[in-house]
CHARMM-style PDB file with segment names, atoms N, HN, CA, C and O in Angstrom:
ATOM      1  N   UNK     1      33.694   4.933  19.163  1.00  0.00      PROA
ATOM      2  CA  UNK     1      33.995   6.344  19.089  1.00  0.00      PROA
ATOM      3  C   UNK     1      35.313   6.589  18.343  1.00  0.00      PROA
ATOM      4  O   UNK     1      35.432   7.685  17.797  1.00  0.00      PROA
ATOM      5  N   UNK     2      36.284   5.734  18.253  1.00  0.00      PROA
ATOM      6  HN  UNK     2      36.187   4.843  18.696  1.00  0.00      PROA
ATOM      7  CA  UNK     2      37.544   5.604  17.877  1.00  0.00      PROA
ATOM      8  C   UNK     2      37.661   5.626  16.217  1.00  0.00      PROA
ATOM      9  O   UNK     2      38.706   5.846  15.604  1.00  0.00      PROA
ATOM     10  N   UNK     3      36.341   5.344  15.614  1.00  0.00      PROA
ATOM     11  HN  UNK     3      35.492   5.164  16.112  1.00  0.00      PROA
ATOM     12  CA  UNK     3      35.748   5.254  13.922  1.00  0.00      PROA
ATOM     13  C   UNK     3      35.756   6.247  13.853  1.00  0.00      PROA
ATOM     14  O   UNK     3      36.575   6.846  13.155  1.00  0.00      PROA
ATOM     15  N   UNK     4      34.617   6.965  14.725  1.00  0.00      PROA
ATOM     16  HN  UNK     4      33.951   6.479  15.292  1.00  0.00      PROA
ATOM     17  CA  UNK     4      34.357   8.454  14.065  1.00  0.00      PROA
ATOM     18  C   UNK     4      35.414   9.185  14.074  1.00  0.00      PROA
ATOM     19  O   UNK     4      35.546   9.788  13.009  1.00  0.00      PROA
ATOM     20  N   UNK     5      36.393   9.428  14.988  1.00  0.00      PROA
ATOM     21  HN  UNK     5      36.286   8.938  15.853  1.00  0.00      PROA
ATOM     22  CA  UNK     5      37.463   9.920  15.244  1.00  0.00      PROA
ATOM     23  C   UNK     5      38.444   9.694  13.463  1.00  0.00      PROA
ATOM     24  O   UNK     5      38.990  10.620  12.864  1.00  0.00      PROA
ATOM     25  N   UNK     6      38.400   8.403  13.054  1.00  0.00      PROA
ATOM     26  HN  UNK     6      37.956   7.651  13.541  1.00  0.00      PROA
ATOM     27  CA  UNK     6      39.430   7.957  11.680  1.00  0.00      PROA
ATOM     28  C   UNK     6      38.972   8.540  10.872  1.00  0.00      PROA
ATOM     29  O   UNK     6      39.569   9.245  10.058  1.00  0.00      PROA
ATOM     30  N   UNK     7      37.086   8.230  11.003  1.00  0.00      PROA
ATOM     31  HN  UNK     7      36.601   7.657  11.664  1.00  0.00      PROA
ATOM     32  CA  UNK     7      36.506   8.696   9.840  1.00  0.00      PROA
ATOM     33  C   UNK     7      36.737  10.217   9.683  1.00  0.00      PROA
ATOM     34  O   UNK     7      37.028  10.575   8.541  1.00  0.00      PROA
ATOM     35  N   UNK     8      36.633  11.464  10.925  1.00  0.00      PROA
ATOM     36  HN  UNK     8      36.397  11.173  11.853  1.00  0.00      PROA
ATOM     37  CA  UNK     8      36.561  12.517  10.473  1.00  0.00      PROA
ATOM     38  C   UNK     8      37.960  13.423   9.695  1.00  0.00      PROA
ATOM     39  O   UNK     8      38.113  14.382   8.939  1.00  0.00      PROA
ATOM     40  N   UNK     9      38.898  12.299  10.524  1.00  0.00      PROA
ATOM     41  HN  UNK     9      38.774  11.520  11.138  1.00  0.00      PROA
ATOM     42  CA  UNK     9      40.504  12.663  10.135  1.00  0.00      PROA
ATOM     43  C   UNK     9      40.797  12.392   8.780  1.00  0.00      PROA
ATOM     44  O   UNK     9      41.587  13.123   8.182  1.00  0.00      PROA
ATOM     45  N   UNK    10      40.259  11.433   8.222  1.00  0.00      PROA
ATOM     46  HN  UNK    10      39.617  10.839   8.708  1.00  0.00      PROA
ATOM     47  CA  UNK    10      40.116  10.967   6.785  1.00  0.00      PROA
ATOM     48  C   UNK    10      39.489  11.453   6.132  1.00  0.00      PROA
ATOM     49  O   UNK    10      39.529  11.067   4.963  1.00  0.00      PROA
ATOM     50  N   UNK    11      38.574  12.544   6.481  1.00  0.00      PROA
ATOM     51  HN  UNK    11      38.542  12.857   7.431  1.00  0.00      PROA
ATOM     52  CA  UNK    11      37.536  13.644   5.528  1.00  0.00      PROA
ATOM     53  C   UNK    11      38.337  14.999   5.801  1.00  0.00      PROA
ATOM     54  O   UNK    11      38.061  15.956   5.078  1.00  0.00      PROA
ATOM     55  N   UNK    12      39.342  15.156   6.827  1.00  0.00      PROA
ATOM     56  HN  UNK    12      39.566  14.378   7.414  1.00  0.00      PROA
ATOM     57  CA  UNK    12      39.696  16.307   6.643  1.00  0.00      PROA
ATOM     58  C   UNK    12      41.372  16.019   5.581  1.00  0.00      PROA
ATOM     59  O   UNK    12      41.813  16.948   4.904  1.00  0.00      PROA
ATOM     60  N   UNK    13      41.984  14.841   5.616  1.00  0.00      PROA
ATOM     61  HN  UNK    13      41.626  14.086   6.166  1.00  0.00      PROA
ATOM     62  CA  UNK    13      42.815  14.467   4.689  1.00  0.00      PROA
ATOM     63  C   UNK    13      42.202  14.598   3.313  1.00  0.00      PROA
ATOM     64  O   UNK    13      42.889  15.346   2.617  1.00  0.00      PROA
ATOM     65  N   UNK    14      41.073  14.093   2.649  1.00  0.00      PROA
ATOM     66  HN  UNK    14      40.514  13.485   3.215  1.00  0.00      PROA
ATOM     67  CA  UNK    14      40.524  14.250   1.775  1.00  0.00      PROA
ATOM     68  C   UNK    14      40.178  15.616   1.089  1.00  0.00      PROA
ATOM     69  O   UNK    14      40.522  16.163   0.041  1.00  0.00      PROA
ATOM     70  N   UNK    15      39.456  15.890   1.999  1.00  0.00      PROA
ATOM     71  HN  UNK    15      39.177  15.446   2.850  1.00  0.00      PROA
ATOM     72  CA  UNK    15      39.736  17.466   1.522  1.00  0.00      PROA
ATOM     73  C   UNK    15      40.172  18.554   0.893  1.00  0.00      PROA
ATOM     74  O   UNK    15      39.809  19.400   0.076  1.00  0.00      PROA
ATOM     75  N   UNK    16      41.496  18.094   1.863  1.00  0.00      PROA
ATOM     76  HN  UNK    16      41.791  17.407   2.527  1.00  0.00      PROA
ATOM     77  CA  UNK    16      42.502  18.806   1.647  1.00  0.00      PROA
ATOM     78  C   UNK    16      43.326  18.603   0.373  1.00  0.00      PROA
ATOM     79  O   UNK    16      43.877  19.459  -0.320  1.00  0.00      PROA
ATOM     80  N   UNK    17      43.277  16.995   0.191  1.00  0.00      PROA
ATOM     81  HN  UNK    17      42.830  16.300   0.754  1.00  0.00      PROA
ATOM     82  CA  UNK    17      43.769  16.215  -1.468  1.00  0.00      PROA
ATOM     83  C   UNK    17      42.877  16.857  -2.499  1.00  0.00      PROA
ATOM     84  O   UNK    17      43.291  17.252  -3.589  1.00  0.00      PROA
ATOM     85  N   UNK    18      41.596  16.939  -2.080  1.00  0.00      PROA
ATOM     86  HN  UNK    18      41.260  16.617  -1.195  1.00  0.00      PROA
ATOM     87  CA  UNK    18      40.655  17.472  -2.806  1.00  0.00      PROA
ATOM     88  C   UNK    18      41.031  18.826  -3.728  1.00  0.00      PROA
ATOM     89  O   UNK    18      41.387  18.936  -4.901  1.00  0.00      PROA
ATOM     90  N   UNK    19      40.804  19.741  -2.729  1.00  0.00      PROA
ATOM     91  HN  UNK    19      40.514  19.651  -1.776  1.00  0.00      PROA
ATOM     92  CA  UNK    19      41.123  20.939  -3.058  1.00  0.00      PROA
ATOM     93  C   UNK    19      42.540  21.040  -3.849  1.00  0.00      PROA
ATOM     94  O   UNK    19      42.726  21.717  -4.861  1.00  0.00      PROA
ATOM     95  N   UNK    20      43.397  20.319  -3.259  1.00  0.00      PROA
ATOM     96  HN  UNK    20      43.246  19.769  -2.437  1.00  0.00      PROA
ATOM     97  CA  UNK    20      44.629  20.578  -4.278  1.00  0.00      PROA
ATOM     98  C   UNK    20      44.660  20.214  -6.004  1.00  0.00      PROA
ATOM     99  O   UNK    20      45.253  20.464  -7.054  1.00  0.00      PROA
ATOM    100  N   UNK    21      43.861  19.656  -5.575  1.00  0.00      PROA
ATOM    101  HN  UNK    21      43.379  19.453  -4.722  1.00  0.00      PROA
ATOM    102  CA  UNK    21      43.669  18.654  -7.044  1.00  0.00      PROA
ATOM    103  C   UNK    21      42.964  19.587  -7.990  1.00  0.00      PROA
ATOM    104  O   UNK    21      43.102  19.675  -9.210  1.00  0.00      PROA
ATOM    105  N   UNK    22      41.994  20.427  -6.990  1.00  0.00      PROA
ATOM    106  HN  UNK    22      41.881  20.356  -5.999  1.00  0.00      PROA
ATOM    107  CA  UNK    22      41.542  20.839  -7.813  1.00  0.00      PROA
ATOM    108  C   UNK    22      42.062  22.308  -8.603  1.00  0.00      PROA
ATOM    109  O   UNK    22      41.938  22.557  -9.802  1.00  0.00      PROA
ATOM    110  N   UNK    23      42.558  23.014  -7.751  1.00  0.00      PROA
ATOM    111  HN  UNK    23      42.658  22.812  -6.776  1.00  0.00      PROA
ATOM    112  CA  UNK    23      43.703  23.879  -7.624  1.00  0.00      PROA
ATOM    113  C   UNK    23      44.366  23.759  -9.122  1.00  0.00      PROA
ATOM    114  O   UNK    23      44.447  24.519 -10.087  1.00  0.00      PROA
ATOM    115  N   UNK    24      44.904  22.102  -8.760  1.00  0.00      PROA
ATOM    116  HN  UNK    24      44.838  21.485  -7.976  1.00  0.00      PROA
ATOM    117  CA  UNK    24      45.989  21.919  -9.788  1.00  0.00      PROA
ATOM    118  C   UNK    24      45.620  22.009 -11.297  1.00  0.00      PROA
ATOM    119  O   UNK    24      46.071  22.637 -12.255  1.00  0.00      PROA
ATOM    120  N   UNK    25      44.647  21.149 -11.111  1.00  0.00      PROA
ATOM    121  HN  UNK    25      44.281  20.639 -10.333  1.00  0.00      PROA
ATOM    122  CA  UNK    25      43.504  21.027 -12.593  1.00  0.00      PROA
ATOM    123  C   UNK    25      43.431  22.706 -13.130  1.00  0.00      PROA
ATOM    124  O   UNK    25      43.739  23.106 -14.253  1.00  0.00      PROA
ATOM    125  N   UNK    26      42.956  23.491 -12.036  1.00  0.00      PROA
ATOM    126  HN  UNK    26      42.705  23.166 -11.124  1.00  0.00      PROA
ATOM    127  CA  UNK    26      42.516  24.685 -13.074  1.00  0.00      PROA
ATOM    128  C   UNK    26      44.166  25.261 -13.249  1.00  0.00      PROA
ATOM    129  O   UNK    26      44.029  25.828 -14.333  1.00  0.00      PROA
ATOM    130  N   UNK    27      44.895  25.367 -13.064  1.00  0.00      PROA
ATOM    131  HN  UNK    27      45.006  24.906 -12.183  1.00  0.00      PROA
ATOM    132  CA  UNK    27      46.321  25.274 -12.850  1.00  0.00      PROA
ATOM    133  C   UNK    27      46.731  25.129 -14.457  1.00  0.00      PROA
ATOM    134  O   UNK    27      46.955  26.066 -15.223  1.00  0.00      PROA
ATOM    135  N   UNK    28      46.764  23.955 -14.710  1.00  0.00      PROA
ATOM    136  HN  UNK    28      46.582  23.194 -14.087  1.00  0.00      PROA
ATOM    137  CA  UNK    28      46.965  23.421 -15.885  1.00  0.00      PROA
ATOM    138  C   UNK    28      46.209  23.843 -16.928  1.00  0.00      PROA
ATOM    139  O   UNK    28      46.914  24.166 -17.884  1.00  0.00      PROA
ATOM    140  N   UNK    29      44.804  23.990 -17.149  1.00  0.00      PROA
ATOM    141  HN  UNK    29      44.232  23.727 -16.373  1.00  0.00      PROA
ATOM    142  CA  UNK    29      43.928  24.287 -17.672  1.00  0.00      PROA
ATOM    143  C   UNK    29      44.656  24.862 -19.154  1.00  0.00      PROA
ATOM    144  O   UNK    29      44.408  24.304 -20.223  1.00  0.00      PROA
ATOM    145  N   UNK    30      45.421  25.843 -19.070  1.00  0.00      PROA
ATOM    146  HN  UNK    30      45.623  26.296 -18.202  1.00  0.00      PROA
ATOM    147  CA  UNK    30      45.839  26.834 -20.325  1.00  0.00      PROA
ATOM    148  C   UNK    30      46.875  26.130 -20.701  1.00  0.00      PROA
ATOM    149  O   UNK    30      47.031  26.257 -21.915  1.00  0.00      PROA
ATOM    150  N   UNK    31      48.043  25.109 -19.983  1.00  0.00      PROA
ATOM    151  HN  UNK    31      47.916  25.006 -18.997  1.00  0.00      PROA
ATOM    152  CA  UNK    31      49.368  24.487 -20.449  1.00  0.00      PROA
ATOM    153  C   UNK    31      49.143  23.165 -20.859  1.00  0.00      PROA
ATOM    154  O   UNK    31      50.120  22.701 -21.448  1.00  0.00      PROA
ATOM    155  N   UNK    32      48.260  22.453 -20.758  1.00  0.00      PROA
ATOM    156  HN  UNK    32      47.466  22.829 -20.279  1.00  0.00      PROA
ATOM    157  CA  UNK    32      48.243  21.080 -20.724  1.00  0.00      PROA
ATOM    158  C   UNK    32      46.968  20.344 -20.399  1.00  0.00      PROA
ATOM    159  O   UNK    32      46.985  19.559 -19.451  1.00  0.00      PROA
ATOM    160  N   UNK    33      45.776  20.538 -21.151  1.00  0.00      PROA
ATOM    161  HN  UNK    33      45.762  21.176 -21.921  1.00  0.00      PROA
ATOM    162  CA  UNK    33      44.577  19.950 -21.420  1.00  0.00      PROA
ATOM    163  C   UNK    33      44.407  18.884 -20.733  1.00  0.00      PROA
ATOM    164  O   UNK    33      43.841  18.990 -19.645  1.00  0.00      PROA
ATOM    165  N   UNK    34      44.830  17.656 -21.174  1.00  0.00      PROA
ATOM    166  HN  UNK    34      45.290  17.570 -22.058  1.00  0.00      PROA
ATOM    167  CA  UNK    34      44.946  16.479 -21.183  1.00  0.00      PROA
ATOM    168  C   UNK    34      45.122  15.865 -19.413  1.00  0.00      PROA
ATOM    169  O   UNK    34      44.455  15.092 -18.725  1.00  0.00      PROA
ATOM    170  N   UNK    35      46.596  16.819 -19.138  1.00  0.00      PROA
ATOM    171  HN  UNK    35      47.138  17.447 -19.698  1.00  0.00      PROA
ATOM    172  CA  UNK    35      46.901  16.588 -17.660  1.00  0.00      PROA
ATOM    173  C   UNK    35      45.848  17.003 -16.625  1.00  0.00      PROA
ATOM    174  O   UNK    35      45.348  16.392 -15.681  1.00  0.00      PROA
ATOM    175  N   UNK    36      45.664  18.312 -17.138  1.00  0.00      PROA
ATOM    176  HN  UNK    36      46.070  18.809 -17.906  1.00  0.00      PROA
ATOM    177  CA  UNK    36      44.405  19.380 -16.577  1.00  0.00      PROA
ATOM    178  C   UNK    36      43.233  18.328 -15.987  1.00  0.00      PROA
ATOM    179  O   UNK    36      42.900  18.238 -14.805  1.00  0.00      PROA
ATOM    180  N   UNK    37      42.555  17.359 -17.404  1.00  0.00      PROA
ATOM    181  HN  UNK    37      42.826  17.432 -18.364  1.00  0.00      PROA
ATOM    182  CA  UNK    37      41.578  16.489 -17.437  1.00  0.00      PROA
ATOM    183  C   UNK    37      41.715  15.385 -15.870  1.00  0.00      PROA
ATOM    184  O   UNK    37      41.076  15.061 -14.869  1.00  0.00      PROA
ATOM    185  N   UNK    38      42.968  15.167 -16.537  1.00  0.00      PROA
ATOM    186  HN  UNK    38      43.487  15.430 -17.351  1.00  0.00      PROA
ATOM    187  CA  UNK    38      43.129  13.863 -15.307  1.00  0.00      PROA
ATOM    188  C   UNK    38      43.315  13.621 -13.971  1.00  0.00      PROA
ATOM    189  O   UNK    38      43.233  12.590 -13.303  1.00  0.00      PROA
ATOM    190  N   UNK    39      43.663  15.113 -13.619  1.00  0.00      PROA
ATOM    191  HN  UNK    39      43.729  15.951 -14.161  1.00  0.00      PROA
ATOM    192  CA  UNK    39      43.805  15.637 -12.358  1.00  0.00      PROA
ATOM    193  C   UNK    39      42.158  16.027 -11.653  1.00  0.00      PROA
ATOM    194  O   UNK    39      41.865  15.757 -10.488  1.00  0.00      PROA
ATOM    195  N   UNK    40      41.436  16.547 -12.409  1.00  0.00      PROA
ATOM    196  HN  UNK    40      41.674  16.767 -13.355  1.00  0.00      PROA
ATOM    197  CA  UNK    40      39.799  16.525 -12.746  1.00  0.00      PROA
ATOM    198  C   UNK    40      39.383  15.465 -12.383  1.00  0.00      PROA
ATOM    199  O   UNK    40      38.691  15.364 -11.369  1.00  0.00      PROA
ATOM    200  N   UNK    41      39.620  14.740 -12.917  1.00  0.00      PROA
ATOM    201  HN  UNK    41      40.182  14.821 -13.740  1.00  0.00      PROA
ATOM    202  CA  UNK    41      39.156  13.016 -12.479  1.00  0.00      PROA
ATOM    203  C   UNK    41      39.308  12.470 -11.346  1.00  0.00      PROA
ATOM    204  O   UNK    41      38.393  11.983 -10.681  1.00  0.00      PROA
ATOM    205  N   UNK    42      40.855  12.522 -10.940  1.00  0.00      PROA
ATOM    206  HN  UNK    42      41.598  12.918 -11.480  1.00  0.00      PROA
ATOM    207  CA  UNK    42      41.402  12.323  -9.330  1.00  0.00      PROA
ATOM    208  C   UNK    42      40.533  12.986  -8.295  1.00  0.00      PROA
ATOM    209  O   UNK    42      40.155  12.634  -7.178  1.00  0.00      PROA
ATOM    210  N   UNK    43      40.309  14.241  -9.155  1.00  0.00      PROA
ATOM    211  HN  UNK    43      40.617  14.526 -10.063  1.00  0.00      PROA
ATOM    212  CA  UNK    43      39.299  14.991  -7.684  1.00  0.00      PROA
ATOM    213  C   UNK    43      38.180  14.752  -7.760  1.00  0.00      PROA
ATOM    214  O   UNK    43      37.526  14.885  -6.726  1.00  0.00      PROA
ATOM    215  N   UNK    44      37.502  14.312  -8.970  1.00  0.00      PROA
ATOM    216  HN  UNK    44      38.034  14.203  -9.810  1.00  0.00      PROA
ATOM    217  CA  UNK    44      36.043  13.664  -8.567  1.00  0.00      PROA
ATOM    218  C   UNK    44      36.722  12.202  -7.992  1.00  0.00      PROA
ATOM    219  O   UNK    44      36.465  12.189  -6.788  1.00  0.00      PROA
ATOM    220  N   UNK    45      37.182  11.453  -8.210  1.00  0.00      PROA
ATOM    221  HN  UNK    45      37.391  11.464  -9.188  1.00  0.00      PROA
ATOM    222  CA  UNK    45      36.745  10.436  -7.293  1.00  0.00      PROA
ATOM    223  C   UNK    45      37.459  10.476  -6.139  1.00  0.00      PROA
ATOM    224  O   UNK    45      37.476   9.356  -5.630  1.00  0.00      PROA
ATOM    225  N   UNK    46      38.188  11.463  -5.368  1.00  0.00      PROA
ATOM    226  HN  UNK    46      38.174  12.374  -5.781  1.00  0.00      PROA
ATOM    227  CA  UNK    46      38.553  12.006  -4.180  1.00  0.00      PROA
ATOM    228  C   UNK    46      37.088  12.099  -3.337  1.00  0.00      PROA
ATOM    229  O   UNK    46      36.812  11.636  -2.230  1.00  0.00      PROA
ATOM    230  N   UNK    47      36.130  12.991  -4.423  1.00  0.00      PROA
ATOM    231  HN  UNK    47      36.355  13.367  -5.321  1.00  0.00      PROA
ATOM    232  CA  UNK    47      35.142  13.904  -4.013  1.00  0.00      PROA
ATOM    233  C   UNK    47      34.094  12.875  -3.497  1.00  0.00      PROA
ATOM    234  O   UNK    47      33.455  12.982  -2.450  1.00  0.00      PROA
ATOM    235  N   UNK    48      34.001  11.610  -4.625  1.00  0.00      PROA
ATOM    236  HN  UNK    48      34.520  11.523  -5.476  1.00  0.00      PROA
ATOM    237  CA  UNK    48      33.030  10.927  -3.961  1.00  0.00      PROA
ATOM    238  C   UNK    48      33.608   9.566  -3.259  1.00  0.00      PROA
ATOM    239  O   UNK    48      32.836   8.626  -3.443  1.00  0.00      PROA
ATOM    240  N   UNK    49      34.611   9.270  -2.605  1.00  0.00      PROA
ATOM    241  HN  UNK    49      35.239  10.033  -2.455  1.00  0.00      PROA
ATOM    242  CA  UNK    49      35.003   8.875  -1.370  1.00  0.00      PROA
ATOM    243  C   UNK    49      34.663   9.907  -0.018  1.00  0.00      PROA
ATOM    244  O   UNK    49      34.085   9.600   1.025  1.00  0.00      PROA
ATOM    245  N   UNK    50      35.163  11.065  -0.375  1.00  0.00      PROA
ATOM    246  HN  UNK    50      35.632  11.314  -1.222  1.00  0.00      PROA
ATOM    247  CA  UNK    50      34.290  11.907   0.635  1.00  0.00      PROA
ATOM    248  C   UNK    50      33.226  12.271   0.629  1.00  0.00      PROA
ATOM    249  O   UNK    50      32.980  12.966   1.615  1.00  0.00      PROA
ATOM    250  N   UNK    51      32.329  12.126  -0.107  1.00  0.00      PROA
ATOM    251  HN  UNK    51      32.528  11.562  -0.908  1.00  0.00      PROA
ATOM    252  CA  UNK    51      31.121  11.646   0.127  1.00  0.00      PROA
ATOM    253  C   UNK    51      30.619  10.812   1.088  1.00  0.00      PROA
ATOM    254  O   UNK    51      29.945  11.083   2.082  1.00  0.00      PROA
ATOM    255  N   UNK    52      31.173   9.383   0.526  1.00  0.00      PROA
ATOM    256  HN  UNK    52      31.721   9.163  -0.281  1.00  0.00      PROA
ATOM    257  CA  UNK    52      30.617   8.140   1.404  1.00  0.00      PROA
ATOM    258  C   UNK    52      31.469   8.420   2.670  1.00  0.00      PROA
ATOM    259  O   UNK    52      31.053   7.730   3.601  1.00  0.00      PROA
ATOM    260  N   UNK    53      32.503   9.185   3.011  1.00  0.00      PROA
ATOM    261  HN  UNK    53      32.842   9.745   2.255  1.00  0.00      PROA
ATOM    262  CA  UNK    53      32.677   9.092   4.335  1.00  0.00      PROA
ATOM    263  C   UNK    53      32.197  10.044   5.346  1.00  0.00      PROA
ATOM    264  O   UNK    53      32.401   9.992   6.559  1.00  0.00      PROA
ATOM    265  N   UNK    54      31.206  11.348   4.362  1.00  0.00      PROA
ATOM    266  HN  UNK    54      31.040  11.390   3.377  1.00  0.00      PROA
ATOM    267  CA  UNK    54      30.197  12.104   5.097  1.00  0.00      PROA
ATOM    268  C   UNK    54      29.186  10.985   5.319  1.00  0.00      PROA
ATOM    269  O   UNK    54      29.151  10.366   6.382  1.00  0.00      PROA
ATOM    270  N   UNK    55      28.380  10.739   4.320  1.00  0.00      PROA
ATOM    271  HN  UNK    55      28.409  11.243   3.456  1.00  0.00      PROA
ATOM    272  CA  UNK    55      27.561   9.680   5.088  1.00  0.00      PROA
ATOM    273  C   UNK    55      27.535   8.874   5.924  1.00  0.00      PROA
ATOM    274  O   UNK    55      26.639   8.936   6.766  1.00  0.00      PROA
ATOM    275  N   UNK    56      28.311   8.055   5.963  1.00  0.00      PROA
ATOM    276  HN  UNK    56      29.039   8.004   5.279  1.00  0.00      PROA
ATOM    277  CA  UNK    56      28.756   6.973   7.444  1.00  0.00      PROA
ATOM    278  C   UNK    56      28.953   7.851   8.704  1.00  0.00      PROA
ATOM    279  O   UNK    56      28.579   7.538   9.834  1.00  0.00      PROA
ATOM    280  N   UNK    57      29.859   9.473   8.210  1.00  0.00      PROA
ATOM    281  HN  UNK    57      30.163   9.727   7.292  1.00  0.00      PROA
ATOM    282  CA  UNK    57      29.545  10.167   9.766  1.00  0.00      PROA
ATOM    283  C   UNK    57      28.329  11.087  10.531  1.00  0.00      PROA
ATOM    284  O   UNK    57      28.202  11.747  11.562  1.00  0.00      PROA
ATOM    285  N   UNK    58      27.511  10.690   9.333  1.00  0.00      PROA
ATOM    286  HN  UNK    58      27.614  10.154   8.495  1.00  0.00      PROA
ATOM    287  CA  UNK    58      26.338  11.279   9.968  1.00  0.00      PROA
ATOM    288  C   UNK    58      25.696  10.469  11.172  1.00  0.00      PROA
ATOM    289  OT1 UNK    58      24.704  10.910  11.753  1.00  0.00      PROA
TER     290      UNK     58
END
């Protein structure tokens, strides 16, 4: 029970990285392309770590 407990705390940390990231990306969007891009990237593979840690808490 002590997993699910890490796992769900670690999807709501994620998340939350998530969203900022993504935030940030459109953020940048008009000043800095490039940065914009890479921050884009961080949040997809944010996105699909939280993925696999929805699945395992199903």
């Amino acid at each position: 029970m002590e997993t699910l407990k890490n796992i769900n705390e670690r999807r709501k940390q994620l998340l939350y990285h998530y969203k900022t990231l993504i935030e940030e990306s459109y953020n940048l969007r008009e000043t800095d392309c490039a940065l914009s891009d890479i921050q884009e990237y961080n949040a997809i593979k944010t996105l699909e770590e939280l993925n696999m840690l929805n699945f395992l808490s199903r």
